[in-house]
Structures are given as C-alpha cells and as structure tokens.
N, C-alpha and C positions, 0 to 999 in steps of 0.2 A: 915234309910230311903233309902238306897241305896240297899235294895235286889231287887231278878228279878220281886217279884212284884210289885212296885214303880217303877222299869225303865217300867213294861209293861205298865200302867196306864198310865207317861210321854208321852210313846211315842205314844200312843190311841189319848192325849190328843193335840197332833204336827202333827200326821196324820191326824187328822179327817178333820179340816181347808185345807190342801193341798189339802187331796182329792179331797172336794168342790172345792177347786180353781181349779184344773186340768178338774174337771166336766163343770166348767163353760165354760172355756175356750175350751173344745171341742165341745159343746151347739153351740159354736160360729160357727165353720163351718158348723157344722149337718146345724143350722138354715139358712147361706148362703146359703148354698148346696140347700135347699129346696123350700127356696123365689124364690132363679132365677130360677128353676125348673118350677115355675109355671107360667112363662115367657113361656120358650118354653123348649127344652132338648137342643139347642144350647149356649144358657144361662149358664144354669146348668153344663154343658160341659167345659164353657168357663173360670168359678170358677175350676173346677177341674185341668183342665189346667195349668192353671195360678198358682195355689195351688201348682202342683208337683213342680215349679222353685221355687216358693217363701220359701217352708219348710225348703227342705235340704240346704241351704246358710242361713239360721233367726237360723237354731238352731243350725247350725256350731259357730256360733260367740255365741250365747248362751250358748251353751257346754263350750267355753272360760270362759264364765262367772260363770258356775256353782260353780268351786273352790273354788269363795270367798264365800260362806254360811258359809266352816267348818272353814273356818279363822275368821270372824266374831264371831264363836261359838267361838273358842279357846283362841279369844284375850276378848270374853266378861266371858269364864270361868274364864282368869285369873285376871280379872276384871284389864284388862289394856282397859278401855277406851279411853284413849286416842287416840290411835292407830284407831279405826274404824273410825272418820272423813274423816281423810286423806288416810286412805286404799279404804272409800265408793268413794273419788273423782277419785281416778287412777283408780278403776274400772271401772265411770265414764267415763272419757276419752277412754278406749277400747272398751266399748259399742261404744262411736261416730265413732271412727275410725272404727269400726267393720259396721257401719249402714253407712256411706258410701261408704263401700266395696258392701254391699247387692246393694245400691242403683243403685251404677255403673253396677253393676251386672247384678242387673235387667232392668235397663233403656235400654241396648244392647245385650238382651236378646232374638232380632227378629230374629238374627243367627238362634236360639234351637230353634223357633218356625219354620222358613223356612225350617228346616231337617224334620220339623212332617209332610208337606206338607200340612198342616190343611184347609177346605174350608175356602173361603174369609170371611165367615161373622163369624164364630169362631174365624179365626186367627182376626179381629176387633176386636171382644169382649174380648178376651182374653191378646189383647196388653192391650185394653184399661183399663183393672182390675188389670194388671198388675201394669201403668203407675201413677194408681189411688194410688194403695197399697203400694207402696214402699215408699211413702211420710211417710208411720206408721213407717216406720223402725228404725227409732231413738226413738221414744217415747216406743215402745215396747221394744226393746235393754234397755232403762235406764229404763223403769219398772223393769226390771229383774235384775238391779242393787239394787233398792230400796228393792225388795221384797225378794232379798238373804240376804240383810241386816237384816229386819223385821225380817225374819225366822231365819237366824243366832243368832239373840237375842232373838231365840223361842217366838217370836211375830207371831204365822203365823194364828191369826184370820183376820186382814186388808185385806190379800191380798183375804184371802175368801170372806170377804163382797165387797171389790172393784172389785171381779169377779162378783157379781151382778150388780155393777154399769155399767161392760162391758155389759152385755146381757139386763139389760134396754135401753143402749145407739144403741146396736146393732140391735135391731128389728125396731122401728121408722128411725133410721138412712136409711136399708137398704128400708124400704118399702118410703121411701123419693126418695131418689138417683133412685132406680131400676123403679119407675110409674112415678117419675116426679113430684111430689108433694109442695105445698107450692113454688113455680115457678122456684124451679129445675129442671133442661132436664131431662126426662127420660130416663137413660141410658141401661138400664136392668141389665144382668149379671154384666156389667162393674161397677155400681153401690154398687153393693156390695166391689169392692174394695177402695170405697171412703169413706165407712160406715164402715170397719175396720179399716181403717187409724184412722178415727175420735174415734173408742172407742178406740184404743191404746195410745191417746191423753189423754182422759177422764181418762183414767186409771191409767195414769201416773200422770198427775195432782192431780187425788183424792190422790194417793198413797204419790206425794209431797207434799200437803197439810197437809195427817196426820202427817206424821213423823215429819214436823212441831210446828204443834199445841198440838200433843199429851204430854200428861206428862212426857212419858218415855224416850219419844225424845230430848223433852226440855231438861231434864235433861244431855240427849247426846249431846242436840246441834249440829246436824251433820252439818247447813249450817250456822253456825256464821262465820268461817271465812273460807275464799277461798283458798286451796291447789293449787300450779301448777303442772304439770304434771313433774313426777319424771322417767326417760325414765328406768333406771334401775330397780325398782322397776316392774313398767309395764310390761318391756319384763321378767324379775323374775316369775311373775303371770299369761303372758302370754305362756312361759316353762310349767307351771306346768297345766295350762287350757288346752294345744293345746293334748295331746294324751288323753283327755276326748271331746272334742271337734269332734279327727278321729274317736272315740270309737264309738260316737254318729252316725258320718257321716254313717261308718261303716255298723251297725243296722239299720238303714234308708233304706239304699242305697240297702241293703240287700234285704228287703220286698219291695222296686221300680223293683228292675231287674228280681226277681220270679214271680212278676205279671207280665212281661214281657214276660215271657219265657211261661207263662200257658197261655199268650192272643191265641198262635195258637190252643189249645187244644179245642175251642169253647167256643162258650157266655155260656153256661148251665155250664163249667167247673168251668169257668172267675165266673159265678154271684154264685156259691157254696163258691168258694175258698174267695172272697168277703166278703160272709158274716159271715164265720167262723172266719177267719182274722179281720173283725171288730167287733164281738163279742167277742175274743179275747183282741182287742185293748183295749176295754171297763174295758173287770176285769182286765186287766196289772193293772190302775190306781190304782189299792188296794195296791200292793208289791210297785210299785214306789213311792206312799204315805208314806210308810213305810220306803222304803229306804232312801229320803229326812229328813226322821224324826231321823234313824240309823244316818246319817251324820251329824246331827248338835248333837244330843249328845257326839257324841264320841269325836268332835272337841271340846265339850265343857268341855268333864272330861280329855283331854289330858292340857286343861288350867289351869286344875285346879291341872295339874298333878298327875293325879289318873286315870291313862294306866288301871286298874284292875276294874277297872267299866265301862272304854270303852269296854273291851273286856266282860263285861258281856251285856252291852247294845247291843252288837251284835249278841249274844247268843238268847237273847229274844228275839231280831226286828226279828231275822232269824226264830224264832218258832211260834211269831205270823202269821208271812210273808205265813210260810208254812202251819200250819191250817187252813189261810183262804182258802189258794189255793186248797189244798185234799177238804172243803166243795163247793169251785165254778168248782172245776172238778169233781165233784159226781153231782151238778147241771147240767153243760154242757153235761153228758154223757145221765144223765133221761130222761132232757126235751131236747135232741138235734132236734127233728122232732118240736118240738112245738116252740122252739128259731129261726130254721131256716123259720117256718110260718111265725112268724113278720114280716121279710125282702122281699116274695115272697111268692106267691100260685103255683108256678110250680110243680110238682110231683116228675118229674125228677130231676130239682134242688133243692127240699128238700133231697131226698134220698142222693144224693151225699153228700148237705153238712151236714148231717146228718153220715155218714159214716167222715166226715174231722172233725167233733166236737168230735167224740171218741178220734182221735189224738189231738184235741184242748185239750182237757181235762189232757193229758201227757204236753203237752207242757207249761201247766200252772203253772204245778207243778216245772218245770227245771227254768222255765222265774224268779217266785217269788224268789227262790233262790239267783239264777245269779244277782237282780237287786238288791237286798237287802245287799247281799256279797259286791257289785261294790259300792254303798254309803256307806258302811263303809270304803272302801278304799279310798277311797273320802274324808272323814272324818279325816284317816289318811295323809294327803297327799299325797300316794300313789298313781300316777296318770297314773305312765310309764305305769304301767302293766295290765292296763284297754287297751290301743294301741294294746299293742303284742296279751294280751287276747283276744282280742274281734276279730281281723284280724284272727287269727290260728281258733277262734272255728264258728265265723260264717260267715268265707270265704271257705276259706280251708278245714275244715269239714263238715259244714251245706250246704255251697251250693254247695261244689265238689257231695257230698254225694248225695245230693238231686238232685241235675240234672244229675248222671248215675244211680240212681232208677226211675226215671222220663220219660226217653229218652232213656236207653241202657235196654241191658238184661246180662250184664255182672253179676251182682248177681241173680238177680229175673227179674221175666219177666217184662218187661215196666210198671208202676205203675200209670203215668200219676199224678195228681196235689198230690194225696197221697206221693208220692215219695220224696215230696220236705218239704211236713210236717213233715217226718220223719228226712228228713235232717236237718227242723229247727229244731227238738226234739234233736236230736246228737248233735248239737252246742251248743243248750243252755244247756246243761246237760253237755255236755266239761267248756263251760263258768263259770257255775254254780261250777266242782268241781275245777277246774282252780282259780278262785276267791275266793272261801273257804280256797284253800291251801295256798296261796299267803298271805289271812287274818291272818290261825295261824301261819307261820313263821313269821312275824311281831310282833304280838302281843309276840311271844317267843323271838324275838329279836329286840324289842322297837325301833326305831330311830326315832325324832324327827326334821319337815322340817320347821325351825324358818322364817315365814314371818316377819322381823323387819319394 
C-alpha cells in the first residue's frame, strides 16, 4: 500500500481540507475588504492599511509555529503518543509569547502610521481596526497551534469545517460592528477589526472544543493534565521555527516592497500588477496545499522510520504539485484578458495585465515547486536552509534582478513592472532548484533531528 499511488491518493486526501481551510481564511479579508468598501473607499483603505502591519508580525510568529505539524507527524508515526501533549503545550506557550509580542507591536504601531503621513480620518480608522484586531492575536496564534496538531495527526478535515464557522462568524459580525447594529456604535472600517478579533475567538474555541470531545482526541487526551513551560525545549523549537519564520518574512516582505517600487510607475501599472499578483496568490493555494500535505507525511514515515517512502512521498507531492501548475498556467495564459475583466473594465489595464499573466503563468510553475520542495524540508527538519534559500534566491536575485530590468537599461531597455515579474520568475526558479537540491542530498544522506 505504499507505492506512489497510495501516497498520491493520501496526500489528495490531506490537501483537499487545507485547501478549503486556506480558501476560507482568505474569504475573510476579500469579505473585510469589501463591507468596509461599501462604507466609503476610506474605510476600505483603512483595512488595507491596517492589514499591511498586522500580516507580516501574525505570520512571523506563525512561521515559528509552523515546525511543529511534522513533529506531531513524526512522534504520531512512531506512535509515541505520549510526547504530543506536552509538545502541544510548549507550543502553546510560544504562540502566547509570540501574541504578545504582535500585540505590543501593534498597540505602538502609530510611529509607522505617522511616516505614511495618512489623512486624519484614515489614520482614525485605521488606528482604530488596528487597536480593535490585535485583541485576535492570541486566539489565532493558538488556533494555529491546535490545527498543526490536527493536521499533524492527518486530521485536517476540522480545521476545514471550523473555517466555515470563521466566515459564518465573520459576515454578521462585521455588518454588526461596521453599521452599528443591535446597539453597537457604528464604527465602519474600524469595525471590521473587531469582527476578526471575535472569529479568531470562535475559531479557537470550536477547534478547542473538538479536540476535546472528539474520539480521536479522547483517546490523546491532549488537555487532561497540565504541562509547564520547559524553557529548553521551547528555545530548541524555537531554533528550529525561527529560519522558517525569516523564510516567511522574507516572501512577504518581498511582494510588500515591489508593490512599492511599481507605486510610481502609475495607478493603470499599480491596478495590472495588482491583479495578476492576486490571481496568482489564489492558484499558490493549490502547491501550498500540497506542500502542507508533503510535510506531514514525510514527518510521519520518518516516525515510522521508513526515510524511503518519505522520499517517495515527495516525489509524488512534487508531480502532483507541478501538473497542476502546467494545467493553471495553460489557463492563466488563454483566458488572461477574460481573468484580468473580473477585477476591471479598463482597456489599458486589461492589456497590461494581460501581458503580466503570460509571466504569471511561468511563475506558477517555478512557485509549485519551490513550495512543495520547502515543506518537504519542513518535514525533515531541515529548516536552516529555507533562511539562506530563500534570502540568496528572492532578495539577491529576484529582486536585484527585477529592479535593474525594471528601472535600468544595463541589460534591456527599462521593462517597467514586467521586469520585476521576471525577477520574481528567477528567484523562484533559483528557489525551486535550490530546495530540490538540498531535498536529494538529504534524502542521500539521512539525518535525523530528534525533538525529545
């Protein structure tokens, strides 16, 4: 039962649930995004806003946490249960300390809004969604503890159905908080950061409550009795989180500062590059599905120690990974003028981003790769070489690259926002063979990173 069509099945059957939970969970802002919109565009603005600070620190400290899925896999491969209790609580504890770092972060976070120089009634709204949202930050932080759990014991239908309970929770909430509703102030944009707070609550809760009551959990009994905080162990997990963590930042920080650099090129540049980039964000979700699903097998047959079914499990994730991508960049490239109508009826900025989806289409294929590669190493514990990787291929070459195609004519004449897609194309394609290679010296020389 162990050839590659059993692991591909497996891992269809591990991906499918993430995916939905990833879908949900971006539903979430789309839907923000769109309520306060109908407010006024300062509103809408003021979520956005607010969004850029809040992401890049929630998914730094989340990146720390990512680690523990394939430990969860590895210690439930080797059917050492015992061990996940008290692993699930020290993760625990780094989530809190992690959610009070955001919190501080965020609460005096009017500095970064006073460099934007933002009008008065923006910078209001935008403190005040702020001020609202950072209250989630704990319960989301230890959802993502709960739901690395789940998934690490290839349980990941929960966290897909409690991504439903977020976006039931999330619509009423936000059209509450944002009109004023049932004798709540109407706050508008800032309301919607009150309404996330509260489904990161709900969602933590549902997700406490199963693991609970569920059968499979009983059986774990993860909260019969109470662990204390083991500082060695923590900073041990913290080591091995913190260069998946920069890797994260990295890739973020990446697609924040190119949008920066294409704001002077013009709004018509700006709303192309926009939308190719978020139709892009959209199919990522398929390979990152996938890779999440690569990383808890692989940590679950290195438990069982059987190295030779992890490394065919990444054989497979990586060929599922990439036929999807060759069929959603044969899509992006047909219907690029018809994908880019969705988002806009301008002319001009269809043609552009129409011209940038021929590139989307390349870069889809390099991204599935790279992300699918990067969770298997994840899986092995390999975590150093996601840091180096990911710094060398999408600093140093994707956006060296991109910003003198861009801005120079040192190679080719000025390219303008194409310049910068090609440079993402070059990095992730570095990344991608970068990660591959790193994958088979490992798998050719096995080592073993023992969370006790």
């Amino acid at each position: 039962m162990n050839n590659a069509g059993y692991q591909a099945k497996r891992l269809t059957q591990l991906a499918l649930p993430v995916l939905v939970a990833q879908v949900t969970q971006t539903m979430m802002g789309f839907i923000d995004t769109v309520m306060a919109g109908q407010i006024s565009a300062v509103d809408m603005a003021a979520v956005a806003v607010g969004s850029s600070l809040w992401l890049p620190s929630i998914l730094f400290i989340q990146g720390l946490l990512l680690v523990f899925t394939p430990v969860f896999s590895e210690h439930h491969g080797a059917n050492n249960q015992r061990a996940i209790p008290p692993l699930l609580f020290q993760a625990g504890y780094i989530a809190i300390i992690g959610a009070f770092a955001v919190m501080i972060f965020l609460a005096s976070s009017s500095f970064i809004l006073d460099l934007m120089n933002l009008e008065q009634d923006l910078y209001q709204l935008t403190t005040g969604y702020i001020n609202f949202l950072l209250w989630g930050a704990p319960a989301f932080l230890l959802y993502q503890v709960l739901r690395g759990c789940s998934e690490g014991l290839s349980h990941t239908m929960p966290p897909m159905i409690i991504g439903f309970v977020g976006l039931a929770v999330n619509i009423p909430a936000n059209y509450i908080f944002i009109h004023g509703k049932f004798g709540m102030p109407a706050l508008g944009g800032a309301g919607c950061g009150v309404a996330t707070a509260l489904v990161f609550w709900a969602m933590f809760a549902s997700m406490l409550i199963y693991m609970k009551f569920d059968r499979t959990f009983k059986e774990l009994a993860p909260f019969r009795k109470w662990f204390i905080p083991k500082w060695g162990k923590m900073w041990k997990m913290v080591k091995l989180g913190l260069p998946v963590a920069l890797a994260l930042f990295f890739e973020v920080s990446l697609f924040a500062v190119i949008a920066l650099f294409i704001a002077p090129l013009g709004s018509t540049v700006v709303a192309a590059h926009q939308i190719a980039m978020n139709f892009s964000s959209i199919v990522f979700m398929l390979p990152l599905s996938i890779g999440i699903a690569v990383s808890i097998r692989v940590g679950y047959y290195l438990g069982k120690e059987q190295p030779e079914i992890s490394a065919l499990v990444t054989k497979v994730g990586t060929a599922i990974a990439l036929s999807l991508a060759v069929v959603t960049a044969i899509i992006t490239v047909v219907f690029k003028h018809d994908i880019a109508l969705l988002y806009n009826d301008n002319k001009e900025v269809i043609q552009l981003a129409g011209s940038l989806m021929l590139l989307a289409g390349l870069y889809q294929i390099s991204d599935s790769i790279q992300v699918v590669t990067a969770g298997a190493l994840r899986g092995y514990k390999d975590t150093k070489s996601a840091f180096y990787i990911s710094l060398i291929s999408y600093w140093f070459i994707g956006m060296s690259l991109g910003y003198v195609l861009a801005y120079t004519d040192i190679i080719v004449e000025r390219m303008g926002a194409s310049g910068f897609w090609i440079g993402l194309i070059a990095g992730l394609s570095t990344a991608a063979v970068l990660f591959a290679g790193r994958l088979i010296y490992i798998q050719k020389n096995p080592k073993r990173f023992v969370i006790s």
